[in-house]
C-alpha positions in Angstrom: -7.9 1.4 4.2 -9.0 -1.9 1.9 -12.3 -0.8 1.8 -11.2 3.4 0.8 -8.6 1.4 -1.5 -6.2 3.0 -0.4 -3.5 0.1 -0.5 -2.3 -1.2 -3.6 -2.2 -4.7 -2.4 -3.2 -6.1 0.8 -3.1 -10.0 3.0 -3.9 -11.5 5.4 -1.1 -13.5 7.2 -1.9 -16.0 10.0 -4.6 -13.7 10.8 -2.8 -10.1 10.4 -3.3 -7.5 7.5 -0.5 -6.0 5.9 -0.9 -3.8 2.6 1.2 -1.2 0.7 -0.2 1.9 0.8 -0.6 3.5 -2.6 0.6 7.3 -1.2 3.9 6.1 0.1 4.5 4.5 -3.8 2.9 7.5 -5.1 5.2 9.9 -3.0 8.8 7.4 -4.1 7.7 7.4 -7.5 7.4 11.2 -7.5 10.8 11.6 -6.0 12.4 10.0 -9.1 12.3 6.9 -7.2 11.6 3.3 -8.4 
């Protein structure tokens, strides 16, 4: 997903990745949600 940028922000934690990925913002923020 980093590398299709598909997260809006990603890190690496004690060896893990987490990210945010942009559709799930996209979809809230299409909803009226913030």
């Amino acid at each position: 997903m980093i590398g299709n940028k598909e997260l809006l922000e990603w890190a690496n934690v004690y060896g893990n990745w987490y990210g945010v990925p942009k559709q799930l913002v996209k979809q809230a923020l299409d909803k009226g949600r913030d």
